[in-house]
C-alpha positions as CSV (number, residue, x, y, z in Angstrom):
1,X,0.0,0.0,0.0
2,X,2.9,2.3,-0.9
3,X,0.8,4.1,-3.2
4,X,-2.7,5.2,-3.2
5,X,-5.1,5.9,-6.3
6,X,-6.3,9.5,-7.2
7,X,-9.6,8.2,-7.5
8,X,-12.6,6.8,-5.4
9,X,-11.4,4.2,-2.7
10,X,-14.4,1.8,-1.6
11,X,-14.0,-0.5,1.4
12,X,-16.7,-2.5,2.2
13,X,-18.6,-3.1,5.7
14,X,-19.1,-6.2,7.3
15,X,-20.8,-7.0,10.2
16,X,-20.2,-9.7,12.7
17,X,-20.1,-10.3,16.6
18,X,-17.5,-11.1,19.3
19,X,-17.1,-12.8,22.0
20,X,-17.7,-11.5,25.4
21,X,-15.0,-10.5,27.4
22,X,-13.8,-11.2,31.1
23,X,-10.4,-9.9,32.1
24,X,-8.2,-7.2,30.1
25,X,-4.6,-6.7,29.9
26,X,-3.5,-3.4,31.0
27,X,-0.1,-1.2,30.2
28,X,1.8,0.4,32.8
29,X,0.8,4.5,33.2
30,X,4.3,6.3,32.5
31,X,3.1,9.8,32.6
32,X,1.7,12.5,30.8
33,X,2.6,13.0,27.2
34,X,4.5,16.6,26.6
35,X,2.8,18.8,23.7
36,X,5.5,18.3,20.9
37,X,4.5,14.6,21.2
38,X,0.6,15.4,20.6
39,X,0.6,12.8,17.5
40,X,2.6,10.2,18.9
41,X,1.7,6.5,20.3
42,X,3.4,6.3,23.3
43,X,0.5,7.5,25.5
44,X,0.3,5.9,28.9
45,X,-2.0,3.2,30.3
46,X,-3.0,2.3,33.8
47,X,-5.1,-1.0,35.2
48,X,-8.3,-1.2,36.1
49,X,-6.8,-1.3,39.5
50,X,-5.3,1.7,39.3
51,X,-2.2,0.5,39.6
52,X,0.5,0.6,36.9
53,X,1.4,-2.6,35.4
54,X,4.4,-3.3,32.3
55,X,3.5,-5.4,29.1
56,X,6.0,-8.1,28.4
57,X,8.4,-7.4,26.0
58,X,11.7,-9.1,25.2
59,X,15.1,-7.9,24.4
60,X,14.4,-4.3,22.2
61,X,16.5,-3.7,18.9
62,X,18.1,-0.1,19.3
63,X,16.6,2.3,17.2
64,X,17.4,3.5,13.9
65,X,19.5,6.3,14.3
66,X,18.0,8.5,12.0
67,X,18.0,12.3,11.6
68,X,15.7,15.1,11.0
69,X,16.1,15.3,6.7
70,X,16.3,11.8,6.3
71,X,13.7,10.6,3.4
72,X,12.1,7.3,3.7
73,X,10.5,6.2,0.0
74,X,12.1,9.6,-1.5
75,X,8.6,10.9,-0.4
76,X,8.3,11.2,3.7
77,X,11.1,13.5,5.0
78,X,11.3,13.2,8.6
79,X,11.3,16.5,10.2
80,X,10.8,16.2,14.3
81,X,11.2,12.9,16.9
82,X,8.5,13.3,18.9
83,X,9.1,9.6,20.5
84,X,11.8,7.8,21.2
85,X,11.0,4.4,23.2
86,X,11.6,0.5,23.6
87,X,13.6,0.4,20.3
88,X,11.1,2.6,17.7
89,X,10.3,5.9,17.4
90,X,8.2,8.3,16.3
91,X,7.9,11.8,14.0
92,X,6.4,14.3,12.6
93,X,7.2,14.2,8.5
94,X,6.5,15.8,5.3
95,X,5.1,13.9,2.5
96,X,6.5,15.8,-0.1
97,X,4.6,14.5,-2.6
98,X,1.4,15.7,-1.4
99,X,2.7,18.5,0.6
100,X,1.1,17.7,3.7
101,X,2.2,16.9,7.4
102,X,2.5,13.1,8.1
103,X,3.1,11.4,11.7
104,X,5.6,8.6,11.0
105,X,6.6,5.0,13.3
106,X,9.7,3.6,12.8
107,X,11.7,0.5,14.0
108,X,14.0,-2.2,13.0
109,X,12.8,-5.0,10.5
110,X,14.4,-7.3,13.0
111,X,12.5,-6.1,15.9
112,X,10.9,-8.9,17.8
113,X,7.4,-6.7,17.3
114,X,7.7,-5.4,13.7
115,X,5.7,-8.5,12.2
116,X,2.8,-7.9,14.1
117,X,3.2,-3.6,14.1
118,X,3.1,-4.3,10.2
119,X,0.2,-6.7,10.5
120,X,-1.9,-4.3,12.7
121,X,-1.6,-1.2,10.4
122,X,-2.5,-3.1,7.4
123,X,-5.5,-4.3,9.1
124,X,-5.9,-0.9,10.4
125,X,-6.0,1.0,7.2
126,X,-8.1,-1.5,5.9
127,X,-11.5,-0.8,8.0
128,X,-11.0,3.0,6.3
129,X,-13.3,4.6,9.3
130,X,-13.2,8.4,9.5
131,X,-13.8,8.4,12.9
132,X,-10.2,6.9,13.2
133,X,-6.9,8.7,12.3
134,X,-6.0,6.9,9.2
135,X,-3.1,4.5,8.2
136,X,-1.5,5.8,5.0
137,X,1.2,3.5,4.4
138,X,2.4,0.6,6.3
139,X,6.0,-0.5,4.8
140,X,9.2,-2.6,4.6
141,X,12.2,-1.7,3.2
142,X,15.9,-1.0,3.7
143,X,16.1,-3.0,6.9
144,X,13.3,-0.4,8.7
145,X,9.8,-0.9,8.9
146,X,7.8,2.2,8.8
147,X,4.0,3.1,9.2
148,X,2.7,5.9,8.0
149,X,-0.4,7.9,9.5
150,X,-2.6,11.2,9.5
151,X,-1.5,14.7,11.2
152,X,-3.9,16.8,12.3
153,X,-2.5,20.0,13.0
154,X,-5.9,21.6,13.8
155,X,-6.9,18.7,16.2
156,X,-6.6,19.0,20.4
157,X,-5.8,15.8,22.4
158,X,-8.4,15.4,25.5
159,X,-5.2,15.6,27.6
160,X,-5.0,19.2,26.6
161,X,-8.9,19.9,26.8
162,X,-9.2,18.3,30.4
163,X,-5.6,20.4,31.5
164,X,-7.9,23.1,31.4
165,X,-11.7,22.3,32.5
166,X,-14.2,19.5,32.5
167,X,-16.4,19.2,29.4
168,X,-19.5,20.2,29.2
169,X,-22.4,17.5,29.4
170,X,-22.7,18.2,25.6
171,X,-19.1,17.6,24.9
172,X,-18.6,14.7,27.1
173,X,-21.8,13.1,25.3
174,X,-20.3,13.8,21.7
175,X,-17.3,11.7,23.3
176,X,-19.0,9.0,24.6
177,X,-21.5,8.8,21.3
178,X,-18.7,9.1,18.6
179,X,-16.0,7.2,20.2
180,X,-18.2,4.0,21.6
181,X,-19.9,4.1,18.1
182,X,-16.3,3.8,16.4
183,X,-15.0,1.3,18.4
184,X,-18.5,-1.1,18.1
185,X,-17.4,-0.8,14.2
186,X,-13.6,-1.5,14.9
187,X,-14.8,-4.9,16.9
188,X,-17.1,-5.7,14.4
189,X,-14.6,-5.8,11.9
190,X,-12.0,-8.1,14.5
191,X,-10.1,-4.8,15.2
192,X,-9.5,-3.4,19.0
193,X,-7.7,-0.8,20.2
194,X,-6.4,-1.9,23.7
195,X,-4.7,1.8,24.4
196,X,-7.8,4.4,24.7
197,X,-6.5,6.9,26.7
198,X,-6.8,10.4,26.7
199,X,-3.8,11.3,24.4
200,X,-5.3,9.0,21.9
201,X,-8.6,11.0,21.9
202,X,-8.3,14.3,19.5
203,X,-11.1,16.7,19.0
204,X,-11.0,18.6,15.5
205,X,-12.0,22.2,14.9
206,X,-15.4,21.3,14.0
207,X,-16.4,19.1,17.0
208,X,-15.7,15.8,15.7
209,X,-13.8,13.5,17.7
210,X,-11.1,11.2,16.0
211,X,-9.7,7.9,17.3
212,X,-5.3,7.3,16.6
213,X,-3.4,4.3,17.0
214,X,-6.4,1.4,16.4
215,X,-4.3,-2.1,16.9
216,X,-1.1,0.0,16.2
217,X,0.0,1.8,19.6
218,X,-0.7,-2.3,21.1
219,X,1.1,-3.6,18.6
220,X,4.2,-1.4,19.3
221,X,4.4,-2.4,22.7
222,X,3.0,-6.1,22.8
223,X,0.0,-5.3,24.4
224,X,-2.3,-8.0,24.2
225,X,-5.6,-8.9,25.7
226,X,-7.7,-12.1,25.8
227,X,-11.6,-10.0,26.2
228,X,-10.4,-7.0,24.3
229,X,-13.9,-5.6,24.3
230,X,-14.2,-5.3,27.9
231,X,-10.5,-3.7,27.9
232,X,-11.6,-1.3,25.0
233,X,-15.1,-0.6,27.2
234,X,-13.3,0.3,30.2
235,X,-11.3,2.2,29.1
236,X,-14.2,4.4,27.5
237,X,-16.1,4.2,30.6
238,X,-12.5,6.1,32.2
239,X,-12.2,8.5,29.7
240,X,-16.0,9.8,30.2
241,X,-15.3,9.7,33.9
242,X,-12.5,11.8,33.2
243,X,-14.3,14.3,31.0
244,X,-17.0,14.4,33.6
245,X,-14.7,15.4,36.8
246,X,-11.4,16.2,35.5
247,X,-10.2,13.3,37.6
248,X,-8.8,9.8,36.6
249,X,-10.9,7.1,38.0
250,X,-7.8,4.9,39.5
251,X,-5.6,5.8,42.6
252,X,-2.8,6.5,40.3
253,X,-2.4,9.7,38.8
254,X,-2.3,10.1,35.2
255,X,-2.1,12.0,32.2
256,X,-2.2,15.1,34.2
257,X,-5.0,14.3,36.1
258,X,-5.5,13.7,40.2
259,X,-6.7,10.6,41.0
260,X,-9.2,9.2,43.4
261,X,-8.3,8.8,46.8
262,X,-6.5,5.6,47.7
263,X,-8.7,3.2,49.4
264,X,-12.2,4.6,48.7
265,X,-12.6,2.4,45.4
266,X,-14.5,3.6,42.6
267,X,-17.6,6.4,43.4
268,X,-19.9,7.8,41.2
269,X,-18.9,11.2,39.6
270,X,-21.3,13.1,41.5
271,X,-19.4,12.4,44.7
272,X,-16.7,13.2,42.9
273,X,-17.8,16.8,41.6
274,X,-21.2,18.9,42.1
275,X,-23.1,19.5,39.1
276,X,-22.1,15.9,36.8
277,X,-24.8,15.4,34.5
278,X,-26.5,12.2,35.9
279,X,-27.3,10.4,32.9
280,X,-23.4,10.5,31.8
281,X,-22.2,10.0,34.9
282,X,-24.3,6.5,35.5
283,X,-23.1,5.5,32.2
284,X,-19.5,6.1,33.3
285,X,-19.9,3.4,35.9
286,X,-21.4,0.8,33.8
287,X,-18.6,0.7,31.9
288,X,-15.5,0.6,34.0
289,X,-17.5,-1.2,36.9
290,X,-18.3,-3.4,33.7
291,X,-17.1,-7.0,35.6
292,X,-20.5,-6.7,37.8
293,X,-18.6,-6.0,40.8
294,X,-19.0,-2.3,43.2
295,X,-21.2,0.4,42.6
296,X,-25.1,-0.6,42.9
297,X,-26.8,0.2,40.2
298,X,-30.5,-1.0,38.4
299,X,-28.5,-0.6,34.9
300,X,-26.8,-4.0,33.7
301,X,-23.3,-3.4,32.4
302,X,-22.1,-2.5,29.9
303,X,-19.4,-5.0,29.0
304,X,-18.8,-4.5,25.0
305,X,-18.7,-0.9,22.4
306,X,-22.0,-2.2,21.3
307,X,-23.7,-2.1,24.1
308,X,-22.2,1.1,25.6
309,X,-23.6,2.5,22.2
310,X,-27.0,0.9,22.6
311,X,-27.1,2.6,25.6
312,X,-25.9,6.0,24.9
313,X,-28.0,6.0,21.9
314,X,-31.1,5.5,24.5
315,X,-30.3,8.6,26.1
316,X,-32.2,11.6,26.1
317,X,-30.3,13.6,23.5
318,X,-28.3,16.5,25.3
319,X,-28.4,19.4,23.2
320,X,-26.3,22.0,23.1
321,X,-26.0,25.4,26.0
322,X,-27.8,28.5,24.3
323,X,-25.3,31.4,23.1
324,X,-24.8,33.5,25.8
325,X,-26.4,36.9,25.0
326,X,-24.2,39.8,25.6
327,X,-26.2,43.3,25.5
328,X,-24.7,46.0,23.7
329,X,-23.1,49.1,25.6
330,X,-25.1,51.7,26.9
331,X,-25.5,54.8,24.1
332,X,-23.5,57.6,25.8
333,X,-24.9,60.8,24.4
334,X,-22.0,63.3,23.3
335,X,-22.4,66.7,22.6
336,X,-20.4,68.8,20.0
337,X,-19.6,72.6,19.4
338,X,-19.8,73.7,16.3
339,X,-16.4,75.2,16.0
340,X,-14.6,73.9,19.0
341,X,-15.1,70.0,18.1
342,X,-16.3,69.7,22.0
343,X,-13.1,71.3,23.5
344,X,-14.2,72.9,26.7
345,X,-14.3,76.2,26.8
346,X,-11.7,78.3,28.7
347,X,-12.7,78.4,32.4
348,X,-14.9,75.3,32.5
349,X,-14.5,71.7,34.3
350,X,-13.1,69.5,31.6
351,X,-14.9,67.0,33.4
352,X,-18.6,68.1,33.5
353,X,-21.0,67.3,30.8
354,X,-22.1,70.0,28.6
355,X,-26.0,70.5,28.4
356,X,-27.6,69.9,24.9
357,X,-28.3,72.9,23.0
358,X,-32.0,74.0,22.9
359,X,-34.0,72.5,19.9
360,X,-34.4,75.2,17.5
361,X,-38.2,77.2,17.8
362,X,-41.1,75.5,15.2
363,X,-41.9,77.1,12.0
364,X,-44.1,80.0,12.7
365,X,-44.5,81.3,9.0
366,X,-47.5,82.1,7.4
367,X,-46.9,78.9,5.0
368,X,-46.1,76.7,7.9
369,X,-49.7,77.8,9.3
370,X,-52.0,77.0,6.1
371,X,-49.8,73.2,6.1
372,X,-50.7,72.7,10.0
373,X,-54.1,73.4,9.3
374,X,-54.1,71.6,6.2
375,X,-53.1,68.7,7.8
376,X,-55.3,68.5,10.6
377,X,-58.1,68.5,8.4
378,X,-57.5,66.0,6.0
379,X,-56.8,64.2,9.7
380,X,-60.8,64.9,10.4
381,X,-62.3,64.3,7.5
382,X,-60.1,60.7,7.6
383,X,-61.4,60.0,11.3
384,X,-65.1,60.9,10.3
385,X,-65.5,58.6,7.7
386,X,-63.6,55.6,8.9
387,X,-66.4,56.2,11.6
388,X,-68.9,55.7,9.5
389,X,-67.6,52.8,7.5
390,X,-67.4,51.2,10.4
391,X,-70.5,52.3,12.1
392,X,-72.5,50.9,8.4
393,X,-70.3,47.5,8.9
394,X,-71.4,46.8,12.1
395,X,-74.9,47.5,11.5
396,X,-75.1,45.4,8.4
397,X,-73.3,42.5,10.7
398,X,-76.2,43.1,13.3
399,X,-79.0,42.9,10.5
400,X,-77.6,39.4,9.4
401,X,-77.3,38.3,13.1
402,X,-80.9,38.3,13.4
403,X,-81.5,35.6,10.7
404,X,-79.2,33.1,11.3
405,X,-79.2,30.4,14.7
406,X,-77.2,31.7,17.6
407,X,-76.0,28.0,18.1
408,X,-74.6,27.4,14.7
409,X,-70.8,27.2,14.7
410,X,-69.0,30.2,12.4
411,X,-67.8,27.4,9.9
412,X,-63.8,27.6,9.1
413,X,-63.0,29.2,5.8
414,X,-59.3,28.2,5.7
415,X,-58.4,31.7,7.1
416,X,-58.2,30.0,11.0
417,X,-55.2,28.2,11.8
418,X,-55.2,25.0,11.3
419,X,-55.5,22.4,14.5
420,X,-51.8,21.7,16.4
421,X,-50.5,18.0,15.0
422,X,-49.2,16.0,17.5
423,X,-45.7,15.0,16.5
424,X,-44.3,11.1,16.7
425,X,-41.4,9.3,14.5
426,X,-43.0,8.5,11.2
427,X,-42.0,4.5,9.9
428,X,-40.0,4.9,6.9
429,X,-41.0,2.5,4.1
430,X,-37.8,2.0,2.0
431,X,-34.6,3.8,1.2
432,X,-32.4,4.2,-1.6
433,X,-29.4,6.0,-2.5
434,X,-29.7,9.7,-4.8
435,X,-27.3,9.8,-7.9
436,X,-26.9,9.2,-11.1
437,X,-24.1,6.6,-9.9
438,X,-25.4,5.2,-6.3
439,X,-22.7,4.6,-4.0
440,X,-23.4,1.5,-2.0
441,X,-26.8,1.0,-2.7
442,X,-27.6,-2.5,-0.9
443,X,-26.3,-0.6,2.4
444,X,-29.0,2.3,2.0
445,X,-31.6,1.1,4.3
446,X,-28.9,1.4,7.0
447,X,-29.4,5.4,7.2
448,X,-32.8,4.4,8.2
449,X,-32.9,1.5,10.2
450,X,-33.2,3.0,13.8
451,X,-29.6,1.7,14.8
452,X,-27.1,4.1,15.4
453,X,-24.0,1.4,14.9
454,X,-25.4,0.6,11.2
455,X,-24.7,3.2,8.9
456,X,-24.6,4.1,5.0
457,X,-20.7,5.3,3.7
458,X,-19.5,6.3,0.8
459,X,-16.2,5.7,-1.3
460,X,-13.2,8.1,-0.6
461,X,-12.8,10.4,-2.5
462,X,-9.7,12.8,-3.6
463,X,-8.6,16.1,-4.1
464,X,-12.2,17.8,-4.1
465,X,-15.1,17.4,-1.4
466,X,-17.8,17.6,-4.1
467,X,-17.2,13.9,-4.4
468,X,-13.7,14.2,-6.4
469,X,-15.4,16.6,-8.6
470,X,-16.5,13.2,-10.7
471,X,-19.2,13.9,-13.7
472,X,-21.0,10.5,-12.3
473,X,-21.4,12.7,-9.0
474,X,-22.1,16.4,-10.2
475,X,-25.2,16.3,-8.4
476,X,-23.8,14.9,-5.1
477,X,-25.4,12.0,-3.3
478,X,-27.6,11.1,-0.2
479,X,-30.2,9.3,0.9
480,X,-34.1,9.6,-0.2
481,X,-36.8,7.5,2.3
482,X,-40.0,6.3,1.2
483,X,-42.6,6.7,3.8
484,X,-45.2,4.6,2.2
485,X,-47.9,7.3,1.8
486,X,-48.2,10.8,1.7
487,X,-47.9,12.1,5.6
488,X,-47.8,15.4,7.3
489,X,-44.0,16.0,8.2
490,X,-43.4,18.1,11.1
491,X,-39.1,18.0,11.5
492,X,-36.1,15.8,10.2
493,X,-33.2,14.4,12.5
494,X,-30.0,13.1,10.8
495,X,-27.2,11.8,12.5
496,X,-24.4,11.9,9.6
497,X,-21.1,9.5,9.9
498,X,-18.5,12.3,10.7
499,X,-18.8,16.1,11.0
500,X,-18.6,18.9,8.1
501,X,-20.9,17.6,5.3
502,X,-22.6,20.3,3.4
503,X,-26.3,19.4,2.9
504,X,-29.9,20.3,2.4
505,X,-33.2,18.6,3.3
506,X,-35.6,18.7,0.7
507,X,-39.3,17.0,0.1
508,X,-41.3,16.1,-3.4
509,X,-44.7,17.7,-3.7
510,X,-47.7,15.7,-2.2
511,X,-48.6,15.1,-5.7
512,X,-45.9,13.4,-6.6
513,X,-46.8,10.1,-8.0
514,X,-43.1,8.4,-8.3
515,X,-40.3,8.5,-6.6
516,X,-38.3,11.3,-8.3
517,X,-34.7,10.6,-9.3
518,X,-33.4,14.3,-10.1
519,X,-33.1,17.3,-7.3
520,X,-35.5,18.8,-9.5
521,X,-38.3,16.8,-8.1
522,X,-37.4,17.5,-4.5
523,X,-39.6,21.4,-4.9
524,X,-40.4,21.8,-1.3
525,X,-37.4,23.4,0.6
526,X,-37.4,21.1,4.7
527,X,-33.6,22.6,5.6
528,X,-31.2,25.0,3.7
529,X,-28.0,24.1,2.2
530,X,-25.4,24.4,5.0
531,X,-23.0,23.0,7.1
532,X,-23.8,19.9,9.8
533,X,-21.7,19.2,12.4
534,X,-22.3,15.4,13.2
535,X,-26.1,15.8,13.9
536,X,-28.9,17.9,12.1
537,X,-32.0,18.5,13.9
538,X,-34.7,20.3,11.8
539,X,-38.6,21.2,12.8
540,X,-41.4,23.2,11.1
541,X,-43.7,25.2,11.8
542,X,-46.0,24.6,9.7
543,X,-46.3,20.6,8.1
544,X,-45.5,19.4,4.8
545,X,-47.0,16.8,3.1
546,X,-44.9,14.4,1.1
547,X,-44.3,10.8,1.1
548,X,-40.5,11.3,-0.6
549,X,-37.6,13.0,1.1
550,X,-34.2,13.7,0.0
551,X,-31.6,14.1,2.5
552,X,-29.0,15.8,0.4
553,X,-25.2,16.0,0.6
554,X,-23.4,18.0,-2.0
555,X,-20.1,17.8,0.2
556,X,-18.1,15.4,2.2
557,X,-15.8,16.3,5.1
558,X,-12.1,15.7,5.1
559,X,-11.1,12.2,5.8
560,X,-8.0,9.9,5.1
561,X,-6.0,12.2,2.9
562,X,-9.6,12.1,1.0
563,X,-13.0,13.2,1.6
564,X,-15.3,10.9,2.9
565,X,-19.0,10.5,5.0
566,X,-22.3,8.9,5.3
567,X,-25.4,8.6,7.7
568,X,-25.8,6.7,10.0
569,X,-29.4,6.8,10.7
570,X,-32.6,9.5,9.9
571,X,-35.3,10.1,11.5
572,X,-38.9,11.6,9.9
573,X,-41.1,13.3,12.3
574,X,-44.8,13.8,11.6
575,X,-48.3,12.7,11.8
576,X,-50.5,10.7,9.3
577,X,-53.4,12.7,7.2
C-alpha cells in the first residue's frame, strides 16, 4: 500500500459479533505526554486497578538512528522525533509528494514486534473509518519498517482539553456517542484498540472526535488482551469519567490528572464533583464497573462498544447550552460645538457634561400655518369617515345576526389556523441512494434502520469534497426514504457519519406520483444548504405533506488524505393525514 489511487477508494462493511470478554490486559501509566508529542503513540496506560502494570516485551532492537532530513521512499522526509521508546520511534514528517504533514513510526525490520506492528496497520488501514486517524502507508524496506499515518494540526488531544476544564455535558456526550460508536465498528470488523486513553482522543476544529493508533499503539508495545472488548469498554467508561470530573478514575495519577483517593474504590462522579450530568455519569460506571462488581446500580453493564452505544443511543439527546447573549453598551450621548469639536471652553470643568443645545423654535411662517391646518383637516375628515364605514359594517353584521341560529358554529373558511398536530417518528417504508451513480446502494436502508451502529458510507474520494469533482457525482449523493404514503412532516433528525458535510433537506410535492430521481423533483425546501456538524436537527412550523424526502449531501468532510461520510441513521417526524 505504498501508493494510493487519485480516484474513489471503496471498502466494504461487514458486520459480525465477538465474543464476550472477562479480564483485560493493561499497560503500565508512564506519565503525561509533553505537547511536541501530541501525535505520537506512546501514551500511557493504567489498570483497572489503578495500579501501573508493564506489558512483556523481550530484548528491544536499538533504534534506527535517524535524523531530522532523512527521506524514507524519497517521499516522507522526517522533520521532528516526537518519541523515542523500547527500540522505535516516532515523527512528525512531510510527505513531499502531497505536501502535507505526516506522523511517521519507525523500527527495525528485525525487531521482535515489527511482524505484528506491520500486521496491525494493514489491518488498520483496511477498515477505512473516519472516525479513526487513518493508516496511510504501512511498509518494509531497507532494513526499517515504517508506518505511516494522518497529522492533524488543527486537532486537540483530551489531555490538553481536560488540562484546562471538565467538558461540558454536551461535549462529554459527543465523546462517549462518537467514540463508543467507532470502536462497536472496529470490533465488528475483528479490530481493538487496547490503548484508549486520553492522548489517543483528538477533537477537531469542527467538534468531531477522532480515534489514533487502532491495533497500532498495542502492537508497538506487545499489548495483548484475551476480552479485548471489555479492555476497550473500560477504558471508555474512564475516559468519560475523566471528561465528567477532571479526575482519573484509578488511585494512580495520570495523564495530568488527580486521582481518586486511595482506598475509597471507585464512586460515582457526582461524589466526585457537584453539578455531573446524571445520565453521563451513570453510564461512566457501567462501563468501567463493567465485571459486575461495586457500585449498585439498576442498569446492567455495559461489558462491550456495542452495548455502551445501545445505551448512549437510548439517552435523552443533550443538546447544546444556548449562546450567551451579551447586551450591547449603553449609548453615551456626546455633545459637539460647532467650531470647538467639543473642547471645553476656557474656564470650564473638563470633566462636566455640557447640556444639549435647545432645539431650535417650530416654523411660525405664514406657510407653515396653512400646512398645519391643512393637515389636521384631511386628519378629520379621515377620522369621520372611517367612523362611519365602520358604524355601516357593524350594522349590516347586526342585520344578518338576526337571521341566522345563535347555536350554529362560524364554519372555518381556511383563514383559522389549522389544528396543532401531535408529532411522533414517522415508519419509513424504504430507502435508496440519490445519484446518477449510487454509492453503496444495498447498504441504504442502514441510514434508516433505527440503529445508530449501522450506517450508509460512501467511497473516498480525492482532491475535491464535491465527491472528487467526478461527472458521475455532479449532483452529489444522499439518501431519499420512502414513507409509504403521503404524511404530514413536522421535523427531520439526521445523525451523519463524521462532522462537516454540506447538505440540504428537501421533500417532493404531495402530488408526486413516483419516486423522483433528479433534485428537481425535490420542490419543497425542509432545511437550507449548510453545514452539519455530526447531527442535524430540523422542525417546522407549519407541516409538509410528502411521502419522498431527500436528504442531500453536495459535500463530504475531510477524511484519510480524502473526503469521505455517510449517515448513519434519519429520522422523519410527523403525523398521518
Amino acid at each position: 500500500m505504498a501508493e494510493r489511487s487519485t480516484a474513489a477508494v471503496d471498502v466494504a462493511d461487514n458486520g459480525g459479533d465477538e465474543p464476550p470478554a472477562a479480564q483485560a490486559a493493561k499497560a503500565t501509566a508512564d506519565g503525561a505526554e509533553t505537547q511536541s508529542a501530541r501525535h505520537a503513540a506512546d501514551e500511557p496506560v493504567t489498570g483497572s486497578d489503578g495500579s501501573p502494570k508493564q506489558p512483556k516485551t523481550t530484548a528491544a532492537t536499538p533504534a534506527p538512528e535517524l535524523h531530522s532530513g532523512h527521506k524514507l521512499a524519497r517521499r516522507y522526509r522526517l522533520e521532528e522525533c516526537v518519541t523515542r521508546l523500547d527500540g522505535f520511534s516516532s515523527w512528525r514528517a512531510m510527505d513531499e509528494k502531497l505536501r502535507r504533514a505526516v506522523g511517521v513510526h519507525l523500527l527495525p525490520a528485525d525487531h521482535p514486534r515489527a511482524r505484528s506492528v506491520l500486521a496491525a496497520a494493514r489491518s488498520s488501514a483496511l477498515l477505512g473509518d473516519p472516525r479513526f486517524v487513518q493508516v496511510l502507508d504501512a511498509v518494509e524496506e531497507n532494513d526499517l519498517v515504517y508506518v505511516v499515518h494522518e497529522w492533524l494540526p488543527d486537532a486537540t488531544e483530551l489531555t490538553a482539553l481536560l488540562a484546562v476544564a471538565p467538558l461540558e455535558p454536551h461535549d462529554a456526550y459527543q465523546l462517549v456517542s462518537q467514540v463508543s460508536q467507532a470502536m462497536a465498528a472496529a470490533h465488528r470488523e475483528g479490530l481493538s484498540h487496547l490503548r484508549l486513553t486520553p492522548g489517543a482522543i483528538l477533537r477537531t476544529s469542527t467538534g468531531q472526535y477522532r480515534i489514533r493508533g487502532l491495533a497500532v499503539n498495542a502492537a508497538l508495545r506487545g499489548i495483548t488482551s484475551d476480552t479485548p472488548q471489555r479492555t476497550d469498554t473500560e477504558a471508555i467508561g474512564a475516559l468519560l469519567y475523566a471528561a465528567l470530573t477532571r479526575r482519573w478514575p484509578y488511585e494512580t495519577d495520570a495523564y495530568g490528572l488527580t486521582g481518586l483517593p486511595k482506598g475509597v474504590g471507585l464512586i460515582p462522579p457526582d461524589q466526585v464533583r457537584a453539578g455531573v450530568h446524571r445520565g453521563l455519569g451513570e453510564l461512566a460506571m457501567r462501563a468501567l464497573a463493567n465485571d459486575g462488581a461495586t457500585a449498585s446500580r439498576q442498569e446492567p453493564a455495559c461489558t462491550t462498544p456495542e452495548e455502551l452505544a445501545k445505551a448512549v443511543a437510548a439517552m435523552p439527546r443533550i443538546r447544546p447550552p444556548e449562546p450567551a447573549f451579551t447586551a450591547p453598551p449603553e449609548y453615551q450621548h456626546t455633545t459637539y460645538q460647532q467650531g470647538s469639536y467639543g473642547a471645553p471652553r476656557p474656564g470650564t470643568a473638563t470633566t462636566a457634561m455640557q447640556a444639549p443645545p435647545p432645539p431650535p423654535p417650530p416654523l411660525q411662517s405664514r406657510t407653515g400655518r396653512v400646512l398645519k391646518w391643512g393637515v389636521a383637516a384631511l386628519l378629520i375628515a379621515a377620522l369621520g369617515l372611517g367612523s362611519w364605514q365602520l358604524a355601516d359594517t357593524l350594522l349590516d353584521r347586526l342585520d344578518k345576526g338576526t337571521t341566522t341560529s345563535q347555536e350554529q358554529p362560524p364554519a372555518n373558511n381556511g383563514n383559522q389556523a389549522p389544528e396543532k398536530i401531535e408529532s411522533k417518528p414517522l415508519a419509513i417504508k424504504d430507502a435508496t441512494v440519490f445519484g446518477r451513480d449510487p454509492i453503496k446502494p444495498e447498504d441504504a436502508f442502514k441510514a434508516a434502520d433505527g440503529d445508530q451502529s449501522s450506517a450508509w458510507i460512501t467511497k473516498i474520494f480525492f482532491s475535491h469534497p464535491n465527491f472528487g469533482n467526478l461527472d458521475a457525482y455532479d449532483d452529489g449523493s444522499g439518501i431519499i426514504v420512502d414513507l409509504g404514503s403521503v404524511k404530514n412532516v413536522t421535523g427531520v433528525e439526521v445523525d451523519f457519519h463524521g462532522s462537516g458535510h454540506k447538505v440540504e433537506v428537501l421533500a417532493a410535492n404531495a402530488d408526486t406520483g413516483t419516486q423522483p430521481r433528479s433534485a428537481a423533483g425535490f420542490r419543497q425546501e425542509i432545511r437550507k444548504l449548510g453545514k452539519a456538524d455530526g447531527t442535524l436537527e430540523t422542525s417546522l412550523d407549519t407541516p409538509v405533506k410528502t411521502r419522498y424526502l431527500l436528504v442531500h449531501i453536495t459535500e463530504l468532510p475531510p477524511s484519510g488524505g480524502g473526503f469521505r461520510g455517510g449517515i448513519n441513521n434519519i429520522k422523519v417526524l410527523g403525523a398521518d393525514l
